[in-house]
Each structure stands twice: as C-alpha cells, then as structure tokens.
C-alpha positions as CSV (number, residue, x, y, z in Angstrom):
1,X,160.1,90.0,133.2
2,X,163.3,91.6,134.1
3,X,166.0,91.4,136.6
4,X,168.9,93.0,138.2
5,X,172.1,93.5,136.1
6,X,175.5,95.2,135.9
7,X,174.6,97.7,132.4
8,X,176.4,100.1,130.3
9,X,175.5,103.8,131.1
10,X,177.7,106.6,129.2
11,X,176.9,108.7,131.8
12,X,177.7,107.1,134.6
13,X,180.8,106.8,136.7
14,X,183.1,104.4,134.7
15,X,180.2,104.2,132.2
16,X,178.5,101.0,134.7
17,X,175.8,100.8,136.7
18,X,173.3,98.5,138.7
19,X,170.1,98.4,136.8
20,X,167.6,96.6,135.3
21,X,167.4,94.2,131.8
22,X,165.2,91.3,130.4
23,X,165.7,87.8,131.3
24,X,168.0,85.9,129.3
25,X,166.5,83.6,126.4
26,X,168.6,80.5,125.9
27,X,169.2,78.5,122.7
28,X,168.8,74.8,122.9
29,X,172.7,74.7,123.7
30,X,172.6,77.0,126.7
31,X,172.2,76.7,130.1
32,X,170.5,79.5,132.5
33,X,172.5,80.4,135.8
34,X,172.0,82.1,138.7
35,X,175.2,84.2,139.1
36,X,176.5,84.7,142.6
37,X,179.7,86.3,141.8
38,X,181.2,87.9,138.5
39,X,184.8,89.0,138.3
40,X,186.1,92.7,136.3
41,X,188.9,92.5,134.2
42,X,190.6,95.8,133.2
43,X,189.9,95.7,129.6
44,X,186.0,95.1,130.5
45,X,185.8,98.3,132.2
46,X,187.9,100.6,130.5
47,X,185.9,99.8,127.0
48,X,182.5,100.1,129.0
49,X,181.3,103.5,127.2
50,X,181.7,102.0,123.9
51,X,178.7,99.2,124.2
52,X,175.7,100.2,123.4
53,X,173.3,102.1,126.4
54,X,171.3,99.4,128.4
55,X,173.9,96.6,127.6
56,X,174.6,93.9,129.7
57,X,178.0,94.1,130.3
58,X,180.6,91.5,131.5
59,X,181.6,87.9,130.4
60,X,183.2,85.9,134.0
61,X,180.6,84.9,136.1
62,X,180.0,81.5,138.2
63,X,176.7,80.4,140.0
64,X,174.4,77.9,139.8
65,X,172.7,76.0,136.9
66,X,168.4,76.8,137.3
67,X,167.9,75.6,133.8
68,X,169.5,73.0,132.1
69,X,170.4,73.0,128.6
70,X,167.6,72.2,125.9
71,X,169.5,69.9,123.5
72,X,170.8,67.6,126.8
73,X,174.7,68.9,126.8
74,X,175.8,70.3,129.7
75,X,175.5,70.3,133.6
76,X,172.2,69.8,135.8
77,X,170.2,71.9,137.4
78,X,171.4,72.8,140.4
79,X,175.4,72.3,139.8
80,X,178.1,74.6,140.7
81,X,179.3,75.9,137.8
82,X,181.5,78.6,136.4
83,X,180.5,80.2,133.4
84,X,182.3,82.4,130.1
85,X,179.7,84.1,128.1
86,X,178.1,87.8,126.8
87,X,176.4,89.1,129.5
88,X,177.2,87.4,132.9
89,X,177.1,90.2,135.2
90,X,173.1,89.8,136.1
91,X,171.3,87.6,138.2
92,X,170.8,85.2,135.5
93,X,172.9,84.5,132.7
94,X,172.4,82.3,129.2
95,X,175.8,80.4,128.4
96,X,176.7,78.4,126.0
97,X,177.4,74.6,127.7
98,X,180.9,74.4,125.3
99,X,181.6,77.3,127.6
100,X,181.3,75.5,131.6
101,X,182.9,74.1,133.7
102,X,181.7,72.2,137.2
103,X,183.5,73.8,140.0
104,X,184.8,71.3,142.4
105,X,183.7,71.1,145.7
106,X,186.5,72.6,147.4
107,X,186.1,75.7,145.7
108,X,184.7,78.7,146.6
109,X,182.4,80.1,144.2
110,X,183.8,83.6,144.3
111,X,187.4,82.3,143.4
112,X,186.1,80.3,140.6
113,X,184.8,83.3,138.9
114,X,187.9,84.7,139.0
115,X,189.4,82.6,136.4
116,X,187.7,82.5,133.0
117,X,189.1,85.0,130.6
118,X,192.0,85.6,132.5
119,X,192.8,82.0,133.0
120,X,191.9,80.4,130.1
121,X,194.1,83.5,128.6
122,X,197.0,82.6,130.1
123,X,196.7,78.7,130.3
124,X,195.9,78.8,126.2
125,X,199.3,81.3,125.5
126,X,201.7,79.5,127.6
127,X,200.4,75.8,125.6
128,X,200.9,77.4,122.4
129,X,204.5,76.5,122.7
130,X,206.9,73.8,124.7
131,X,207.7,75.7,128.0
132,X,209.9,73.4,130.0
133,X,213.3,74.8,130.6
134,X,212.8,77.9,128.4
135,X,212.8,81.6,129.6
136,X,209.4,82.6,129.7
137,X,208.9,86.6,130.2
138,X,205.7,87.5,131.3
139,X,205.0,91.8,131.5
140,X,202.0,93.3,132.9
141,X,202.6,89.9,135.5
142,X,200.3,92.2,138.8
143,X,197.3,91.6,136.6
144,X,194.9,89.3,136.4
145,X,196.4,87.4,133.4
146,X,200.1,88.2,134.3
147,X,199.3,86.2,138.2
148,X,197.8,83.4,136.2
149,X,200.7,83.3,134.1
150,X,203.5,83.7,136.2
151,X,202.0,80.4,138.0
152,X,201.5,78.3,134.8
153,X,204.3,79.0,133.4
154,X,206.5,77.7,136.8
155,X,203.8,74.6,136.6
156,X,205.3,73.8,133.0
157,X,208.8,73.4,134.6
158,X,209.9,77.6,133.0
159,X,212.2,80.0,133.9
160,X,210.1,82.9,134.7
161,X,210.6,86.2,134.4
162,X,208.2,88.8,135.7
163,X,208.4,92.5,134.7
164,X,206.1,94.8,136.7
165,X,205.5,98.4,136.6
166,X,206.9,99.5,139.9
167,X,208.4,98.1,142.8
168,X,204.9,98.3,144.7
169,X,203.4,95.8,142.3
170,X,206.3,93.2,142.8
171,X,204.5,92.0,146.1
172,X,203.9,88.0,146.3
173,X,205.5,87.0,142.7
174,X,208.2,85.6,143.5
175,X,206.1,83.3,145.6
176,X,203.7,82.7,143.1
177,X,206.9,81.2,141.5
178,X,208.5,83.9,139.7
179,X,212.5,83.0,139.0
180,X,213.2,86.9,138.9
181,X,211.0,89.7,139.0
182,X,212.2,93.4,137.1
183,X,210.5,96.3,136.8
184,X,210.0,97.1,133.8
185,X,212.4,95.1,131.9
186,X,215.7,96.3,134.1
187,X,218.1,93.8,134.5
188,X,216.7,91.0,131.5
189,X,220.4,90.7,130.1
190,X,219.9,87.2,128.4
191,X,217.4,86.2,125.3
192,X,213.9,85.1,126.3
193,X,212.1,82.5,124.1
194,X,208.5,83.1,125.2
195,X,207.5,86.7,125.9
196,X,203.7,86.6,127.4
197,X,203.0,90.9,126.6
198,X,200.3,92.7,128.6
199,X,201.5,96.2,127.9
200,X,202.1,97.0,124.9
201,X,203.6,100.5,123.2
202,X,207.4,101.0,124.0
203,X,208.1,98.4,126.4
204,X,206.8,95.6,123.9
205,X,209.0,97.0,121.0
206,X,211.9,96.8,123.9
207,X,210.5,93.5,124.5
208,X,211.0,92.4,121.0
209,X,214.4,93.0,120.9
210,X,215.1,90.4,124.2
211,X,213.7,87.9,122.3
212,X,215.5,84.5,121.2
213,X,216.4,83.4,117.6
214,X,213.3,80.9,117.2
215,X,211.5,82.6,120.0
216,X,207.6,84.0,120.3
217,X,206.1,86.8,121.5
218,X,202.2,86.9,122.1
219,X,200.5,90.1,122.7
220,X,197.4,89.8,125.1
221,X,197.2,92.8,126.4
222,X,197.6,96.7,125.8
223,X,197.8,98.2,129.0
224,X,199.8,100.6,128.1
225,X,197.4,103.1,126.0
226,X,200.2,103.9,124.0
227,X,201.5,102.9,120.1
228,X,204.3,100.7,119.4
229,X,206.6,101.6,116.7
230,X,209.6,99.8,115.1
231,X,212.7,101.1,113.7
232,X,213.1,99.9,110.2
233,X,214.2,96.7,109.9
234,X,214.0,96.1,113.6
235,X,211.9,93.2,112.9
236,X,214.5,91.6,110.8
237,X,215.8,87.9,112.6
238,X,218.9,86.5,111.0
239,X,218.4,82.7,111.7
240,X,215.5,80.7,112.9
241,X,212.7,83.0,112.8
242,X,210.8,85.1,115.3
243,X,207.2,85.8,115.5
244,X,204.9,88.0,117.1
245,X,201.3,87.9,117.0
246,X,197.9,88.1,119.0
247,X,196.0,85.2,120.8
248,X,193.3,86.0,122.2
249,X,190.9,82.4,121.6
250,X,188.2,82.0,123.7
251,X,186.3,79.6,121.9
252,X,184.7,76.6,123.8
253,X,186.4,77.3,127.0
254,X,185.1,75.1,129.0
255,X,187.5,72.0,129.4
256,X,190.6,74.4,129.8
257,X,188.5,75.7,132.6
258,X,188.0,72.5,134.5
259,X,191.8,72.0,133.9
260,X,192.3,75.3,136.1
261,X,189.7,74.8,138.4
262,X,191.4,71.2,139.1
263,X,194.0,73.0,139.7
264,X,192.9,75.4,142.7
265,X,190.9,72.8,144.1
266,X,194.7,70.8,144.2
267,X,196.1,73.8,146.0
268,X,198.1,74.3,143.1
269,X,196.9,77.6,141.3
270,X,195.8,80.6,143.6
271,X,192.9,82.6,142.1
272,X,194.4,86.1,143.1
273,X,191.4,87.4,144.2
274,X,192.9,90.9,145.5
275,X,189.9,92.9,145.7
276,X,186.4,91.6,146.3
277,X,182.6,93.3,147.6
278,X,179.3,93.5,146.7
279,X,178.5,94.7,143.0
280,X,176.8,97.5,144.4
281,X,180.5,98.6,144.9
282,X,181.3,98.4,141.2
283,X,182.1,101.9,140.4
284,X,184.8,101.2,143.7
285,X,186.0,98.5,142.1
286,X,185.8,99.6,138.2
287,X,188.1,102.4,139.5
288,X,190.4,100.9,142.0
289,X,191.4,98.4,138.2
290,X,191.9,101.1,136.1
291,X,193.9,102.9,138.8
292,X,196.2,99.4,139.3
293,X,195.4,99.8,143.1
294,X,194.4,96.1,142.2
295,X,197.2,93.1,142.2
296,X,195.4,90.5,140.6
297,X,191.6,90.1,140.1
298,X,188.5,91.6,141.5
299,X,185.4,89.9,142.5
300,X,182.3,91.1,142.7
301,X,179.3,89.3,145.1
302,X,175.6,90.0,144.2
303,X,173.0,90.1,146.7
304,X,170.4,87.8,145.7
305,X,167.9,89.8,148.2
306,X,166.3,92.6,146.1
307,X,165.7,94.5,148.9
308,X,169.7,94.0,149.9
C-alpha cells in the first residue's frame, strides 16, 4: 500500500514534490501517526537534492496517534501528538515514542508542529549553560531557531541581544523579548557570554571576538553559505577559557518538547508560525525560506481528502 508524501525529486523545483511512498513499518517502539501538519526548516530544504530520489523527506510533523506503540511506551491511539522523526512529511509517519510529546488541549495542531527541531534546538543550547543575568547573543534570531531563542533566553531571566540581517527582519523581536536588537552585530560594544550562532562564515569569526573570558559560543546553524576563517592565534583567550563548538542533539526529544508545548499552551512561548498553506504549496513555501521572505517558521497543512 502506499500513500501521499512530501519526496525528494532532483528535478523538481527546490528538489520536492507531492508524490507517492510505502506505508511506514514501525518497530515495537514506534508509534504510527496521521500527520495533519508538518513544518520546513531552512536547512531541510536547501539539502533536499542531496537525499536519495523517492525519499521521504522532513522530520517535524504533529497529528494523531492511529497505532500505538508495540512494546506499550508511548501515547494512545487517538491522542494529539507532535512528533520528531525521519520521514514526517506523509500522511502517516513511524516515530520513535522517546521522540513525542502530547500536545495540550489548547494548542493548535498546526502551531505544535512548528516546534520540534527548532525548539528543542534552541531550548537544549540555551540549558547547556546558566543564563540568568548573562548577555546572551543570539544571530540569525528571524529564523525559526533564532524566534525560539530570543524567547527562551528572556524566560531564563538573560540579557538578550538579537542580531538580524537587515532592518526588515527586526520586526516583532523586541517584543518577543529581545533587550536590543542589531543588524548584523552593529552596535554590540560590551563582551557577551553566550553567543547562540545561526550564520556562520565572517560574522561568526566577528562573533568570536565579542565573546567573554569564560564565555561559549554554540554554532547551530550556517546560514551564511560561506567559510569562516581565523587569523592565527585569534583563538587564543588569556584567562578563563573560551569555547566554541556545535550542538546539534536531538536525541529522545520528547520531554523537552512537552516542556515547550507547556509553554504555548501557558501563553508563554509563541510558535512563530509566519507562513502557513496547504503542502500542495511546498515549492511556495520551500522558496519563500530560502529567500528569508519568511520571519520565523512555515507550516504546512495536508489535505487528508485525496481527491483535495
């Protein structure tokens, strides 16, 4: 049997389509859904043509459990759930039940599959370190993990600094709980402690050097396209030391993303959903990410009629 499914196609536009693949398989520690609403994230679509033909692409999705879980973990059929796994944009989706969350009530379902790799991104970099009263920089803060962030990171009592790429994408930070907000990194004239990159290539090396004695700098993103490159001994730190590395953990999301759905259902994290249609529409959307016409996160609704 087969069913309806966002796949990877070289040769189409933005290397997606709507087409056809088989019905997931679960292990005995997954749970089948039926997906009503998958979100894009930029990285997702600009590495499209690089799966293999025919592969179901995507990994945020939320919907409803059809099949529970062979091994007894995990929701019930017929919860609201949303859902981290290989795969999730298609009617039905295999997760693993580490990788769940129930989504409250008061949730839409199309917000709640806004927030899995972007959230759990954001919410996992900014615990990595104490945040109250430290300056936490977060670049690349219009995106889907840069909104997340700025919002967490004013929810853990930080300073926060948000560095955009033009004025444009400045819109509704500050009241997402942005301290300042730069373009670029214009005007960030003091030492940071946490630095939260999503761009990567010259502005993280500039980056670098705003950091605190002591201070950390996660990379998370590379929306740039372009290489960094340090100066010799530009990396030196006289004094407590600096670091700089990657975090990009994703494993066994699924209480970190009841913590965040807690927190929209509270009225306390907004899902920045900024673009949102039918997946029909996901060459629209694919394009409107890669072209940053998109502050925040897009969502995409699938019509559960096949003859929508």
């Amino acid at each position: 049997m087969h069913m309806r499914a966002l796949v990877v196609d070289p040769g189409a536009p933005g290397s997606l389509r709507l087409g056809t693949a088989a019905e997931p398989h679960p292990s005995p520690g997954q749970a089948v859904i039926e997906v009503r609403h998958v979100s894009l994230n930029r990285g997702e679509v600009a590495f499209a043509g690089s799966r293999p033909p025919g592969t179901v692409h995507g990994y945020d999705a939320a919907g409803v459990v059809v099949q529970a879980a062979q091994d007894g973990t995990g929701p019930a059929a017929g919860v609201r759930v949303a859902a981290f796994g290989a795969g999730a944009w298609a009617e039905r989706m295999a997760v693993d039940t580490t990788a769940v969350a129930e989504v409250p009530e008061q949730v839409d379902l199309a917000d709640a599959a806004a927030l899995p790799m972007a959230g759990v991104t954001a919410l996992r970099t900014l615990r990595s370190r104490p945040i109250l009263g430290r300056r936490v920089l977060v670049t690349g803060a219009a995106g889907g993990v840069g909104r997340y962030a700025v919002q967490l990171a004013a929810l853990g009592g930080a300073h926060v600094i948000a560095s955009v790429g033009s004025a444009e994408r400045a819109d509704g930070l500050a009241a997402l709980g942005a301290h300042e907000v730069v373009v670029g990194l214009e005007g960030v004239d003091r030492p940071v402690d946490l630095i939260l990159d999503n761009v990567g290539g010259p502005q993280l090396v500039a980056a670098w050097d705003l950091l605190a004695p002591g201070g950390s700098l996660r990379n998370i993103g590379w929306a740039s396209g372009e290489p960094a490159v340090f100066a010799p001994y530009s990396l030196l730190s006289l004094g407590p030391p600096k670091t700089m590395s990657t975090f990009g953990d994703v494993r066994d999301v699924g209480p970190d993303l009841a913590t965040l759905l807690d927190l929209v259902a509270a009225g306390r994290l907004s899902p920045e959903v900024d673009w949102r249609g039918s997946w029909q529409r996901v060459t629209e959307a694919a394009q409107a990410l890669l072209d940053r016409r998109i502050a925040g996160k897009a969502v995409l609704d699938l019509d559960l009629d096949p003859a929508a």
